[in-house]
N, C-alpha and C positions, 0 to 999 in steps of 0.2 A: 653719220649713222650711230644709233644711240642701241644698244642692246642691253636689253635684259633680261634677268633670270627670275623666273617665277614658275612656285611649287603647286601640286593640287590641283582640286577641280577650283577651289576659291583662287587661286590664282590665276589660273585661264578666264573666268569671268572679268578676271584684272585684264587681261591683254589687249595688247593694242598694237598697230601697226602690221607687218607681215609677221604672224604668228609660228611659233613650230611645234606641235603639239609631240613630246617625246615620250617614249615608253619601248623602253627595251626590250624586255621582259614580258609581252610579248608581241603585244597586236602592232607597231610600227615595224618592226623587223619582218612580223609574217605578213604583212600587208606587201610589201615589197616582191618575196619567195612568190604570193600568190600573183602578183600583176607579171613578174617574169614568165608563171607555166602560160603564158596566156589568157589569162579568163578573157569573155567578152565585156560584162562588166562588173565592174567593183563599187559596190554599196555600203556605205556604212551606216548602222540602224543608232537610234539615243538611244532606244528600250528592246530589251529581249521581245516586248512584244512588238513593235515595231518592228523588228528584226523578221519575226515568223511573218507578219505580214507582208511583206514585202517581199519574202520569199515565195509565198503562197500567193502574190498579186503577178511575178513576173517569171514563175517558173524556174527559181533560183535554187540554189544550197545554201543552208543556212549553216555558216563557221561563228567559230567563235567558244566563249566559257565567262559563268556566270558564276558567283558565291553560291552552294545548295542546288546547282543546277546540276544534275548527271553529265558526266561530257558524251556517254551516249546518247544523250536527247539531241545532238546535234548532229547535221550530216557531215561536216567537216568539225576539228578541233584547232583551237589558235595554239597548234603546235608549226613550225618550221617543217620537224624532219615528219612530222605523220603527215604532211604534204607530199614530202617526197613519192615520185611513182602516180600521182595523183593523176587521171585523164580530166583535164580542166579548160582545155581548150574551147573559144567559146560559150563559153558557160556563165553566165548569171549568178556569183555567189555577194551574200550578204552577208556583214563582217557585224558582230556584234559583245561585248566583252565587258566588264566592268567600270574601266578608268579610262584606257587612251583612244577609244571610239568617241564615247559620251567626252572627252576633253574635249574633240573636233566641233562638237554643237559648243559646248561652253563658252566660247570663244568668239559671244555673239557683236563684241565689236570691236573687231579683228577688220582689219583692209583685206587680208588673204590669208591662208590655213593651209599649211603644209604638213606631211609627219616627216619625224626623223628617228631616227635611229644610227648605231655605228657600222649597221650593213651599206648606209648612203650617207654618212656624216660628209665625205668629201664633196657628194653633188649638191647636198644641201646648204655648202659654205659656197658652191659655186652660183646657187640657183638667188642666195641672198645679194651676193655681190652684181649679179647681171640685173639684178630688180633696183636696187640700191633704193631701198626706201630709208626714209629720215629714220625711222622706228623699229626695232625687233626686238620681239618675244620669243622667250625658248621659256618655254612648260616643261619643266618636270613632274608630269604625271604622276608619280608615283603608285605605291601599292595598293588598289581599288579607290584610289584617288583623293586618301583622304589623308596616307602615313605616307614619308619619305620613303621613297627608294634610290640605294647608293648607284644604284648603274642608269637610271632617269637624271639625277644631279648632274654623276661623271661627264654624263654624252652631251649635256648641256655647256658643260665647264670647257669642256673638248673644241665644242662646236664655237662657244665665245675665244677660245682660244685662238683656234684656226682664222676665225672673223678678224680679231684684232691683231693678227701673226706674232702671238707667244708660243713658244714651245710647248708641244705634248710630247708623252711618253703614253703611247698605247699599251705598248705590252706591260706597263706598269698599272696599267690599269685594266688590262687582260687579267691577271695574276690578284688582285686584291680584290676585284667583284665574283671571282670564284669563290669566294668566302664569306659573301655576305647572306645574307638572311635570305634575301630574294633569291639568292639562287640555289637554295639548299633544297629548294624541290626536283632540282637536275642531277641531284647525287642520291636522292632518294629512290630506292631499287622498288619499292612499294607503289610509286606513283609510275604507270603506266602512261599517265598523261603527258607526262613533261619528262621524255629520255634524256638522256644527257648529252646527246648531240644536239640536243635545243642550244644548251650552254654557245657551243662552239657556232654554230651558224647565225645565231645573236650578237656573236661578238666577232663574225667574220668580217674586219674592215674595208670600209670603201671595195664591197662587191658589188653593190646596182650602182649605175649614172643615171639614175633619175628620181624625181621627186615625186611624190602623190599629194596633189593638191585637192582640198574639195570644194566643193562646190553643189550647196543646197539644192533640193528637190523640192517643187511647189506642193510636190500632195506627198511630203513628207521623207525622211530619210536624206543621204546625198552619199551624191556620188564622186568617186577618186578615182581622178585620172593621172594617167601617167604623163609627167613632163619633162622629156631629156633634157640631160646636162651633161656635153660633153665634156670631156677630158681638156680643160684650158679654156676655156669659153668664158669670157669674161662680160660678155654684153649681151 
């Protein structure tokens, strides 16, 4: 098994083999929060307008956050804790966001397309190894897909780490992405949209066992399902 690390959206157009499209910060991590409260199903749009479409073709909530976009133009926000309390069961929500959505289409010759994050970094080293493909991509998404971001790299390095069994230190990397630029909108008391409980449930480790994989839609958009990984599962 061959892994590797590639940044951006230009680097997801690079990828190949089973892909992991990462992005901490937000949309991998709330993607996850949101398949736990139960939705019925989970969509992910390339385009805001895609996005509204799809919500308006299947009766859906349209989550998500755009550059210049109001986050109350949307019926959900890709925050984690503004989920919380959410009645979501059953429901039809469309996932739609700047960088680690639009990564998921990027990624057009990709064998398979997974997201990660460090809320599922453990099922997603579990879910590589029961696939055992020749090939992996880990995307680091970064900030609107075009500038690094430290906690997109980190969870990359983490995840190649865990693959190839080198030592991490989480909590050292708890502790040093609380400081980086990406996350200074979670300490910002001005920004209603991203509390600072974002921070902490972004970086709660190996919380879900499962992966969201997607899987294109012929008249457009795709959909993420949920695929467990339990606890020791190796095939």
């Amino acid at each position: 098994m061959i892994t590797t690390i590639v940044e951006c959206l230009s680097g997801a157009r690079r990828a190949k083999g089973l892909v992991v499209v990462i992005d901490v910060f937000r949309s991998a991590s709330v993607g996850c929060y949101l398949v736990e409260q139960g939705v019925g199903e989970y969509l992910g749009a390339e385009t805001l307008d895609q996005g509204r479409q799809l919500a308006a073709e299947r009766g859906g909530l349209l989550l998500g956050e755009q550059q210049g976009v109001p986050f109350e133009d949307f019926d959900l926000f890709n925050s984690p804790s503004l989920l919380e309390g959410k009645d979501l069961a059953g429901k039809t929500v469309v996932h739609s966001t700047n960088a680690g959505i639009p990564g998921l289409f990027a990624c057009a010759d990709a064998d398979e397309v997974i997201t990660g994050s460090f809320v599922n970094a453990g099922a997603v080293v579990r879910y590589i190894r029961s696939r055992d493909p020749e090939q992996v991509t880990l995307v680091a998404v970064g900030t609107g897909g075009d500038i690094r971001a430290q906690e997109d790299m980190m969870c990359a390095m983490y995840i190649k780490n865990e693959l190839e069994e080198y030592p991490n230190s989480f909590e050292t990397l708890r502790s040093f992405l609380a400081n980086v630029d990406s996350a200074e909108m979670f300490f910002d008391e001005s920004r209603t949209d991203a509390p600072e409980r974002d921070y902490e449930l972004c970086m709660d480790i190996d919380r879900f066992d499962f992966v969201l994989r997607g899987e294109r839609l012929e008249s457009g958009g795709m959909v993420l399902k949920r695929i467990n990984v339990e606890l020791g599962e190796s095939a």
